[in-house]
Short mmCIF file of the C-alpha atoms (twelve columns), coordinates in Angstrom:
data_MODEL
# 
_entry.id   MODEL 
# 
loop_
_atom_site.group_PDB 
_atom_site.id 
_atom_site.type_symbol 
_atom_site.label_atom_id 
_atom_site.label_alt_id 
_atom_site.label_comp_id 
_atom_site.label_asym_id 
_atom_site.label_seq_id 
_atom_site.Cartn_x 
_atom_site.Cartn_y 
_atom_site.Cartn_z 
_atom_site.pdbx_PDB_model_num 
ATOM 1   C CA . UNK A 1   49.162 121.176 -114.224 1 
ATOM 2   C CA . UNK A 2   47.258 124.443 -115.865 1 
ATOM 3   C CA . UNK A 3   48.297 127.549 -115.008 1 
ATOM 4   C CA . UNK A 4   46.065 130.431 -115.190 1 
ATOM 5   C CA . UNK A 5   45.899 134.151 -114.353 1 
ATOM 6   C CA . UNK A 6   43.516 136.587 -112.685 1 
ATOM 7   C CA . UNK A 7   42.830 140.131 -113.180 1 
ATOM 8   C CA . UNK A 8   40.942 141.783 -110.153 1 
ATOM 9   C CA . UNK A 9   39.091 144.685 -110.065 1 
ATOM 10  C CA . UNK A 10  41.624 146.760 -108.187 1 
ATOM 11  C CA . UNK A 11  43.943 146.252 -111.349 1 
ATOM 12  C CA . UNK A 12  45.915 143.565 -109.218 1 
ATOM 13  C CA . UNK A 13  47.244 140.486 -110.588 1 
ATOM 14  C CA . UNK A 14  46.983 136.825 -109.229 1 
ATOM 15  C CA . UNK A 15  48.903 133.917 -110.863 1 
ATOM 16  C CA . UNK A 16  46.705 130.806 -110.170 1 
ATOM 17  C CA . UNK A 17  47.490 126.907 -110.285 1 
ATOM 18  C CA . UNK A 18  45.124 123.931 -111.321 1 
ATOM 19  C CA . UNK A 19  46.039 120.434 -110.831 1 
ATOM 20  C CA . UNK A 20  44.014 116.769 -110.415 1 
ATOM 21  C CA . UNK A 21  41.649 116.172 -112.255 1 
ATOM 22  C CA . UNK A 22  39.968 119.090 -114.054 1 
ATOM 23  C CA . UNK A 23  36.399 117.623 -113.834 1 
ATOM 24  C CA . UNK A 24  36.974 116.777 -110.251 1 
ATOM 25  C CA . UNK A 25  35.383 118.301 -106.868 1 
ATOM 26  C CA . UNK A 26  37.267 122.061 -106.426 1 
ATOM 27  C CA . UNK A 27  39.494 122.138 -103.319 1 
ATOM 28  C CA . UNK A 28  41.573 125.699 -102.926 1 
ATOM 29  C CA . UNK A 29  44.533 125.467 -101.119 1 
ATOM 30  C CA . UNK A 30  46.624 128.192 -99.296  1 
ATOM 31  C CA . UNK A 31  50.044 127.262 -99.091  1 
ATOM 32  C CA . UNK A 32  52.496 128.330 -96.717  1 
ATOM 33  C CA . UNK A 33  54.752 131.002 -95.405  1 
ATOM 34  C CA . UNK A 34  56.719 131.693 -97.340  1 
ATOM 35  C CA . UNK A 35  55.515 129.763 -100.919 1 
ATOM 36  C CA . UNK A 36  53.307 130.463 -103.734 1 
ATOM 37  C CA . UNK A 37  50.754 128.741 -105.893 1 
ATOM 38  C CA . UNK A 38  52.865 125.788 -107.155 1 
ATOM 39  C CA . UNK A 39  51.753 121.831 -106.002 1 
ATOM 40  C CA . UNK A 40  53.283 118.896 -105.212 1 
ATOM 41  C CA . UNK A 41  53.510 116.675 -108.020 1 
ATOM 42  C CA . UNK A 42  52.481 113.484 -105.959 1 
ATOM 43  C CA . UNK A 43  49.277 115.732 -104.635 1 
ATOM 44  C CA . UNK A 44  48.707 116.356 -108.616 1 
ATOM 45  C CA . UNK A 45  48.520 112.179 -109.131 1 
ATOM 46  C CA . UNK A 46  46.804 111.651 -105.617 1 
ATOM 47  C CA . UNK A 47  44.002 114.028 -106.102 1 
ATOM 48  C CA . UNK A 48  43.266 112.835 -109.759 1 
ATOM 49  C CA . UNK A 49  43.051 109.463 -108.826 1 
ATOM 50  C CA . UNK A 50  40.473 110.459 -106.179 1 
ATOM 51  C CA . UNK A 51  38.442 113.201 -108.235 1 
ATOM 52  C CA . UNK A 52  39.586 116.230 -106.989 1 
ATOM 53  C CA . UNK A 53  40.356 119.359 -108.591 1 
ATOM 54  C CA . UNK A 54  43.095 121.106 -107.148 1 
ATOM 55  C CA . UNK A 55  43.397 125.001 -107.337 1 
ATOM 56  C CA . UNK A 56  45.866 127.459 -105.808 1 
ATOM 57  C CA . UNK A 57  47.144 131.006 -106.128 1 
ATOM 58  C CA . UNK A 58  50.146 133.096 -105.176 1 
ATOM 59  C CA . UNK A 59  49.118 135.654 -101.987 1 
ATOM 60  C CA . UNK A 60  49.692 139.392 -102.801 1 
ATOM 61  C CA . UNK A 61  53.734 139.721 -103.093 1 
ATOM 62  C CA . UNK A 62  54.716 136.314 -103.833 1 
ATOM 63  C CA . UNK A 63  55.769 135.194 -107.239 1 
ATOM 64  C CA . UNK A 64  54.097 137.067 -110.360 1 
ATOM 65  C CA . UNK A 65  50.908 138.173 -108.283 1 
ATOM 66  C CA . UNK A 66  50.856 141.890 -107.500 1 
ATOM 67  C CA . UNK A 67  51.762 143.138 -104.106 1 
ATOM 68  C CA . UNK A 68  48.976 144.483 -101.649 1 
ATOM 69  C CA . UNK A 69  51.048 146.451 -98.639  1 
ATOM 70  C CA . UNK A 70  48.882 146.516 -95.097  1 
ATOM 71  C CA . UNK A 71  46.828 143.308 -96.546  1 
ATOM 72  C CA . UNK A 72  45.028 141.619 -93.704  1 
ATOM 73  C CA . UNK A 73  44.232 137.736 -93.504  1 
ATOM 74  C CA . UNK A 74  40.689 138.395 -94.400  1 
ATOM 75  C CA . UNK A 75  42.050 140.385 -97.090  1 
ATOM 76  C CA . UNK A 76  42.324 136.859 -99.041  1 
ATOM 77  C CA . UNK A 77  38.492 135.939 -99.261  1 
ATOM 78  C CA . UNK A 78  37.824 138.278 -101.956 1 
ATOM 79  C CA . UNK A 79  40.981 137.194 -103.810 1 
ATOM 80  C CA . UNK A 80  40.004 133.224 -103.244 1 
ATOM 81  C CA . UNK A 81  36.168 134.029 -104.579 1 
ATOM 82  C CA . UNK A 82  37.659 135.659 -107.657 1 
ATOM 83  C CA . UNK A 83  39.824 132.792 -108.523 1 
ATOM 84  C CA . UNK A 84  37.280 130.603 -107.837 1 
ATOM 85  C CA . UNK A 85  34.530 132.889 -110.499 1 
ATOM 86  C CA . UNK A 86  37.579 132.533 -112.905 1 
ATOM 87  C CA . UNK A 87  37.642 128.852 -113.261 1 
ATOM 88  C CA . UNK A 88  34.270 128.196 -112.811 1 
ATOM 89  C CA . UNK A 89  33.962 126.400 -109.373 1 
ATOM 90  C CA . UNK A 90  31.443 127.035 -107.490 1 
ATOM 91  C CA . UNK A 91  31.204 125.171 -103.292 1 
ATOM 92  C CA . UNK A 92  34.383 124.278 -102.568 1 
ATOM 93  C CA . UNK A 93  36.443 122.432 -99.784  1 
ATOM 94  C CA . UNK A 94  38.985 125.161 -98.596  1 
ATOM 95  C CA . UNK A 95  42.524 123.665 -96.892  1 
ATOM 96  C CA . UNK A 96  45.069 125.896 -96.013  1 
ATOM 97  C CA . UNK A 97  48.717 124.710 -94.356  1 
ATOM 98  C CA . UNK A 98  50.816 126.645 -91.676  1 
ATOM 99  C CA . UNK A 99  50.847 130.446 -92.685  1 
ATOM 100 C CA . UNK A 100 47.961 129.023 -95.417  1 
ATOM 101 C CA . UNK A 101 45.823 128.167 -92.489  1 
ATOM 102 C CA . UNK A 102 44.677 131.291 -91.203  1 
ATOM 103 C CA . UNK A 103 43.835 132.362 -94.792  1 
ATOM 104 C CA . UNK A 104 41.460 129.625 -95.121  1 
ATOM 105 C CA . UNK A 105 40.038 129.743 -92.031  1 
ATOM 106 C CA . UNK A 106 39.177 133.351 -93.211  1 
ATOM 107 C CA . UNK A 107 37.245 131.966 -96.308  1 
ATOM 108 C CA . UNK A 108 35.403 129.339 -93.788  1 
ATOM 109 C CA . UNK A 109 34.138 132.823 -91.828  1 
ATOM 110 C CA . UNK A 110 33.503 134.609 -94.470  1 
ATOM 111 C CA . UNK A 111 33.307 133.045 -97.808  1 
ATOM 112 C CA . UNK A 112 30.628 130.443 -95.911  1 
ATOM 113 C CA . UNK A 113 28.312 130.032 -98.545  1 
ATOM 114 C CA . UNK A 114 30.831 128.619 -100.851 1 
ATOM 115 C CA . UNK A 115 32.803 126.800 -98.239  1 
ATOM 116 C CA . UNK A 116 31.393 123.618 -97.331  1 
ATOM 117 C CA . UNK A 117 34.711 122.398 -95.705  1 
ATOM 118 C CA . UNK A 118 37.610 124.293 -93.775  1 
ATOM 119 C CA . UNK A 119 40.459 122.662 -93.067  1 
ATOM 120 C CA . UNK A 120 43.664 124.463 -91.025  1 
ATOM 121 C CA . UNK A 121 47.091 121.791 -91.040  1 
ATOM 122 C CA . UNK A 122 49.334 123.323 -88.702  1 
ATOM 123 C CA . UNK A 123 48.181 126.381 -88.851  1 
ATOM 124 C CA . UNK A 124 48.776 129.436 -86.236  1 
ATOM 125 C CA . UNK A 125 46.102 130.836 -83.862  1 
ATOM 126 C CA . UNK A 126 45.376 134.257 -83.635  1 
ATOM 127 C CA . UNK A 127 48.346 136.648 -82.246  1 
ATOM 128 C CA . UNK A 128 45.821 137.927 -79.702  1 
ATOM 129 C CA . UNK A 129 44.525 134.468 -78.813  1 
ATOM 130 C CA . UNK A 130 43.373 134.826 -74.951  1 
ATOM 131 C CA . UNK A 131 45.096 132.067 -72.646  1 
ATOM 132 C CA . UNK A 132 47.429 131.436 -75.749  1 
ATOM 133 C CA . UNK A 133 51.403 131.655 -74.851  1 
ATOM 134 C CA . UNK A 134 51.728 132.157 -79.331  1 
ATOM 135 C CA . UNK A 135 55.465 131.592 -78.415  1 
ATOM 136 C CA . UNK A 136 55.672 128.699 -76.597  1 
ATOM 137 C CA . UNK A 137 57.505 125.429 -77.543  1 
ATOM 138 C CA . UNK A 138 58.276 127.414 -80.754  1 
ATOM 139 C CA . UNK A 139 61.451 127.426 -82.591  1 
ATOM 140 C CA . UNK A 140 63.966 129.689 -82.221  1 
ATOM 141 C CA . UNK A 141 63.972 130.961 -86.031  1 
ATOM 142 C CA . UNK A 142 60.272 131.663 -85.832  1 
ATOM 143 C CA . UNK A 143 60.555 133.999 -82.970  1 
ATOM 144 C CA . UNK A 144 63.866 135.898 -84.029  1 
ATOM 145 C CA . UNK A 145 61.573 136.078 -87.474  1 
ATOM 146 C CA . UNK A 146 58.395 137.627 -85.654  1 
ATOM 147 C CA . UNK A 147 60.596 140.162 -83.646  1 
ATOM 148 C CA . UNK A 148 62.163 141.925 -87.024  1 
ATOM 149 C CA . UNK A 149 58.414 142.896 -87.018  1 
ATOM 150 C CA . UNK A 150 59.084 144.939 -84.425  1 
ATOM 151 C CA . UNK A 151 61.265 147.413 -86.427  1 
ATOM 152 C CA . UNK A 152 58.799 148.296 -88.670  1 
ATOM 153 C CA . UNK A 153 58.124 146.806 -92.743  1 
ATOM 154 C CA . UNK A 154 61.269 148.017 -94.139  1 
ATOM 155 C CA . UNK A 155 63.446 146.400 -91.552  1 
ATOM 156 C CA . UNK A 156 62.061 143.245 -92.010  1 
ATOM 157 C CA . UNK A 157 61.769 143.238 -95.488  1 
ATOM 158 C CA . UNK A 158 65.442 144.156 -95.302  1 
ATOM 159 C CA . UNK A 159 66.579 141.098 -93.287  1 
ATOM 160 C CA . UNK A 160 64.237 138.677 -94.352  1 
ATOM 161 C CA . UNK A 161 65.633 139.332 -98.265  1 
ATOM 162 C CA . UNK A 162 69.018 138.404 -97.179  1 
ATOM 163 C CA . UNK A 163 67.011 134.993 -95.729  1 
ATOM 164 C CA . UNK A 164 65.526 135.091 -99.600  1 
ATOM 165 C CA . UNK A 165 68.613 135.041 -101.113 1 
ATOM 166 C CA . UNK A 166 69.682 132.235 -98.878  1 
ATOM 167 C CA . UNK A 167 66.866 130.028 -99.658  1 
ATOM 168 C CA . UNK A 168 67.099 130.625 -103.310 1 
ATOM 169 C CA . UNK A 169 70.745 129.388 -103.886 1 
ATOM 170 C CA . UNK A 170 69.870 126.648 -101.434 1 
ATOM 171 C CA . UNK A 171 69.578 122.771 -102.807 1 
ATOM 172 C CA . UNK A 172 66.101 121.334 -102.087 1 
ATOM 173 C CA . UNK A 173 67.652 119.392 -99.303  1 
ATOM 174 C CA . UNK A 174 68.752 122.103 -97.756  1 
ATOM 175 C CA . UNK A 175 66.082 124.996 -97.449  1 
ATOM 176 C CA . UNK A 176 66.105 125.048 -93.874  1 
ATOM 177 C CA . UNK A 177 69.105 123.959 -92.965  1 
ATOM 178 C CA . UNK A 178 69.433 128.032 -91.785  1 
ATOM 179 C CA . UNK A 179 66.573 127.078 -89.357  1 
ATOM 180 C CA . UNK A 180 67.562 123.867 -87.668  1 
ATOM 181 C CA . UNK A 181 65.772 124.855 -85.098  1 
ATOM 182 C CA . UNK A 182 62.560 124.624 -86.318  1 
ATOM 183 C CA . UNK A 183 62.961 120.774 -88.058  1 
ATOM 184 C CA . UNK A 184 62.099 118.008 -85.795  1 
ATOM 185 C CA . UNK A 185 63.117 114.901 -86.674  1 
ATOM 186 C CA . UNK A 186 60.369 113.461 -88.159  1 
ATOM 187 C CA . UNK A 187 60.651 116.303 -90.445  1 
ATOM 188 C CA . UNK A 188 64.210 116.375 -91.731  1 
ATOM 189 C CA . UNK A 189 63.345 112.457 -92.549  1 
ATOM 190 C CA . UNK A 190 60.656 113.638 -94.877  1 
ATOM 191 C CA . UNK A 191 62.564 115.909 -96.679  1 
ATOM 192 C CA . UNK A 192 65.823 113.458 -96.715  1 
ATOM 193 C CA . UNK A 193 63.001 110.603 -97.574  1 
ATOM 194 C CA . UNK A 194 60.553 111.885 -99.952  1 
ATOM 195 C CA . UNK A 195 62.647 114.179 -102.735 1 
ATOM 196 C CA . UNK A 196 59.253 114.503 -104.537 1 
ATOM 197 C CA . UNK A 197 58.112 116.822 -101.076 1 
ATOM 198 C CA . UNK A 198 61.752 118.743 -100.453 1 
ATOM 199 C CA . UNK A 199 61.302 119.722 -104.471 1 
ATOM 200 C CA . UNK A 200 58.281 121.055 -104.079 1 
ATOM 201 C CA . UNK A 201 58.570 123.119 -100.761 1 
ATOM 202 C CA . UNK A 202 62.376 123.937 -102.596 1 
ATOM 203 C CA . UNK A 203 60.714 125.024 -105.662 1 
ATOM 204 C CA . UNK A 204 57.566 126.860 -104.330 1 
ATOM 205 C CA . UNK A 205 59.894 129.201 -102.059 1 
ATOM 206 C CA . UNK A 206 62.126 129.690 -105.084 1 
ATOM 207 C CA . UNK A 207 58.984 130.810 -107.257 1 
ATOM 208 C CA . UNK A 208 57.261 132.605 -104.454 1 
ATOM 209 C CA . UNK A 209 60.733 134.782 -103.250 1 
ATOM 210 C CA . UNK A 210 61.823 135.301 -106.832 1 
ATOM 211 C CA . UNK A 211 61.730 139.336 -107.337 1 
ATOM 212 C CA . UNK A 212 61.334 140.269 -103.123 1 
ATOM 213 C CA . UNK A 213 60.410 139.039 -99.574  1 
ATOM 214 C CA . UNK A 214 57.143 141.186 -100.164 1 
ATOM 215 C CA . UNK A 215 54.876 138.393 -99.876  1 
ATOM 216 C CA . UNK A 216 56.557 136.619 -96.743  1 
ATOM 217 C CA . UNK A 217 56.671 140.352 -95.016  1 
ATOM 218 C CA . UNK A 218 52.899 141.145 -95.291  1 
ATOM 219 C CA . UNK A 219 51.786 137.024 -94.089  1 
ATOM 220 C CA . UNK A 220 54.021 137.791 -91.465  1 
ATOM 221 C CA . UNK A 221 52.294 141.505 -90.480  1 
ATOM 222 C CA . UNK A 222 48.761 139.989 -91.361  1 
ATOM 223 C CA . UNK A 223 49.437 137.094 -88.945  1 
ATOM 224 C CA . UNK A 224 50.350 139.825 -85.970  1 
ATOM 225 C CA . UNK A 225 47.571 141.886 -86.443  1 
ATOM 226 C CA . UNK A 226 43.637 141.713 -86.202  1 
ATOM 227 C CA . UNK A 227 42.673 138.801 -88.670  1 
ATOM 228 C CA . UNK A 228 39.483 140.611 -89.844  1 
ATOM 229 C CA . UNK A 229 37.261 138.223 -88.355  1 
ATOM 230 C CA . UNK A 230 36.487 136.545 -85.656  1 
ATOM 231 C CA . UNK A 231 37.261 132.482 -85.000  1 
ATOM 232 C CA . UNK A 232 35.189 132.337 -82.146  1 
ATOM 233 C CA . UNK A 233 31.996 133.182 -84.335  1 
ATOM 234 C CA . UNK A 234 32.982 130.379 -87.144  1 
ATOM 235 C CA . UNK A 235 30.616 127.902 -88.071  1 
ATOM 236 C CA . UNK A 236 30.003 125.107 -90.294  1 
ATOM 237 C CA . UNK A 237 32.571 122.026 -90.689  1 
ATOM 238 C CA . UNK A 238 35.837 123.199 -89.625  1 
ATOM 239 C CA . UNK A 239 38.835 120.388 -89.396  1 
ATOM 240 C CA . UNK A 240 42.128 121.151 -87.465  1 
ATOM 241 C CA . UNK A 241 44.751 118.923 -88.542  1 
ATOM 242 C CA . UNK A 242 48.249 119.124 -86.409  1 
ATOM 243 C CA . UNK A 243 51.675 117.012 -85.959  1 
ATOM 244 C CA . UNK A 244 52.638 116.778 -82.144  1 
ATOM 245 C CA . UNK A 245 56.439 117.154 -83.527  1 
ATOM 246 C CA . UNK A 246 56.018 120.246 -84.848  1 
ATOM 247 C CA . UNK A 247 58.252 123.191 -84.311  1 
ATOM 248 C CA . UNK A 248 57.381 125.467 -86.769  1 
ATOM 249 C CA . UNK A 249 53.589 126.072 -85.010  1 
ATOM 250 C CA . UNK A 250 53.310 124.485 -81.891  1 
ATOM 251 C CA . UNK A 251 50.626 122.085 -81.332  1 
ATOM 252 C CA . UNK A 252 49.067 124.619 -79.321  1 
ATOM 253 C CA . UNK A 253 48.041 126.851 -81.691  1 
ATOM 254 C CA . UNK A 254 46.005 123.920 -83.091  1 
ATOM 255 C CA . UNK A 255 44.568 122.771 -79.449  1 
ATOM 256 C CA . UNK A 256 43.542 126.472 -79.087  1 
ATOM 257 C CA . UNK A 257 41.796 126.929 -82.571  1 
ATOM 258 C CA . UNK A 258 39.773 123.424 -82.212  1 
ATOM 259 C CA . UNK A 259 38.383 124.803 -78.583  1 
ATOM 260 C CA . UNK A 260 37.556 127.874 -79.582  1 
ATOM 261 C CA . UNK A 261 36.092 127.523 -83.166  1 
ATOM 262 C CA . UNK A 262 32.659 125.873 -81.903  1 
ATOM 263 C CA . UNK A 263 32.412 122.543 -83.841  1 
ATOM 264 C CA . UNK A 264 35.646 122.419 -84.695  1 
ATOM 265 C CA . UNK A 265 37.059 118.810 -84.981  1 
ATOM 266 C CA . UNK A 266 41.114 118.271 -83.964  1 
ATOM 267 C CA . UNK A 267 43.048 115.503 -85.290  1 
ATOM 268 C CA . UNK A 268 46.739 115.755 -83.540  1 
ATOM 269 C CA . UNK A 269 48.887 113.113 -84.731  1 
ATOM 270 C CA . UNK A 270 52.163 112.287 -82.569  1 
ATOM 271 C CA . UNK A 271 53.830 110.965 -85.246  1 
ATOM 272 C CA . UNK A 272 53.709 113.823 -87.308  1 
ATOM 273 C CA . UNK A 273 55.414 117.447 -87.210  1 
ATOM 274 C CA . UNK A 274 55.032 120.570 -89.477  1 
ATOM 275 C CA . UNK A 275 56.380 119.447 -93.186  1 
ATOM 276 C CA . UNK A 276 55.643 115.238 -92.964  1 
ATOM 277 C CA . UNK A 277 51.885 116.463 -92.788  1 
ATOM 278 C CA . UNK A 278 52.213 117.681 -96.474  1 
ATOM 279 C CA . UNK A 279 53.732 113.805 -98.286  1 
ATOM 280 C CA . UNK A 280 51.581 112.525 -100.537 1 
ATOM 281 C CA . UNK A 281 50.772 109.549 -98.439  1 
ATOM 282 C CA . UNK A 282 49.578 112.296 -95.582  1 
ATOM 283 C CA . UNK A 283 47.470 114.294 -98.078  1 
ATOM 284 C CA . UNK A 284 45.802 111.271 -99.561  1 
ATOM 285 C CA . UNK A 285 44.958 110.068 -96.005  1 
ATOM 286 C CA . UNK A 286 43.300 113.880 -95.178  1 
ATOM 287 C CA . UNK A 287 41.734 113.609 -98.836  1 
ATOM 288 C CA . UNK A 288 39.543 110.544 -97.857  1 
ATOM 289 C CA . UNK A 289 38.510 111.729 -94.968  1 
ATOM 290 C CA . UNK A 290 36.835 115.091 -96.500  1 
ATOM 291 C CA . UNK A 291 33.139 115.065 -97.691  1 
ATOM 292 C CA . UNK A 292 32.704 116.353 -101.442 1 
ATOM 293 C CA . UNK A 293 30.959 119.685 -101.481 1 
ATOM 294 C CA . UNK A 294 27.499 119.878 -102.185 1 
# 
């Protein structure tokens, strides 16, 4: 993998990631909440053996990439099209996962011209979402997470560090053992099953949490307030991807994006939850089913 690093105009840092194969079709991916820019090793073979060039970047606060206090979601679209200047790619497929999704549904609203593929995998729905209980079916962590919110920044940056700390001293294996509640089965077998998957989310935490909960503090606020664009008014190819098992974002969330993003095509999987959609064998499956961008 190639690292790489972007200066913005604001004077901001962003520490970037490029893996598959270099000469491959560009696919920018927004991990989750909390992470940073790091890849799977097993998406690194899986994309080069299918021509595509994988690219990533820590979001303001995580890892080595500057901070950005009061970002929004949309926030991200100028910070994805600079990347994107800086290695050259031009149309791109954009695939963002869980707290990643929102942020590239953002670049499918507003980075359009460049986007010629959105995909969200278990990714959240507006806070705001009419007819949408955001809550429901959820698990327990999530919500106690959501209400430090409540207390203001500081507060939650305050608990959510001692969560940091926890997660950083943790084995791969056990990153979310904290937060039973959230693993459904079919997700504690992928991370007991596949050690190439429980590295990486292990790892990309570790990296993402190193110096603060910054980064994890502002998704969170960005998620609760106004995205900065509207879903409703989306078009072009937009792909909703969602596990039935999953208790980290209900499968809700996903049914409510795919009926209100006009076009929008859902693929729920029962035998999926939140973390089994991100194995290798998963990601290769989505990979083939994505057209290269034009």
């Amino acid at each position: 993998m190639r690292e790489f690093e972007v200066m913005l105009d604001d004077n901001r840092f962003l520490d970037g990631l490029e893996a598959g194969d270099p000469d491959g079709d560009p696919l920018l991916f927004h991990n989750g909440t909390p992470g940073s820019r790091l890849l799977s090793t097993t998406w690194d073979r899986v994309a080069a053996a299918a021509g595509w060039r994988l690219l990533s970047f820590s979001r303001p606060g995580y890892g080595s990439s500057s901070p950005k206090p009061g970002r929004t979601v949309a926030d991200v679209v100028a910070d994805s099209a600079a990347v994107l200047d800086h290695v050259g790619a031009g149309r791109c497929v954009v695939w963002g996962h869980s707290g990643g999704g929102p942020h590239a549904l953002a670049c499918g609203a507003l980075l359009a011209d460049r986007v010629t593929t959105c995909v969200s995998s278990a990714g959240i729905a507006p806070y705001e979402a009419d007819g949408l209980d955001w809550f429901g079916d959820m698990g327990e962590a999530n919500v106690e997470e959501f209400g430090l919110l409540a207390q203001g920044r500081e507060h939650a940056l305050e608990m959510l560090d001692e969560e940091r700390q926890v997660m950083l001293g943790a084995a791969p294996s056990e990153v979310f053992d904290g937060v039973a509640s959230l693993l459904s089965a079919v997700d504690r077998r992928a991370m007991d099953e596949d050690d190439d998957l429980a590295r990486w989310i292990a790892a990309c935490c570790a990296e993402g949490l190193s110096d603060s909960a910054a980064g994890w503090v502002d998704d969170d606020l960005a998620f609760i307030a106004p995205w900065g664009f509207d879903v409703t008014e989306m078009t072009g190819d937009v792909r909703i991807w969602q596990g039935a098992q999953d208790r980290f974002v209900p499968a809700a969330h996903a049914r409510w994006l795919a009926a209100a993003i006009p076009g929008a095509r859902l693929e729920l999987r029962p035998e999926h939850g939140h973390l089994s959609l991100l194995t290798g064998e998963t990601f290769g499956a989505i990979l083939a089913t994505l057209p290269r961008p034009a």
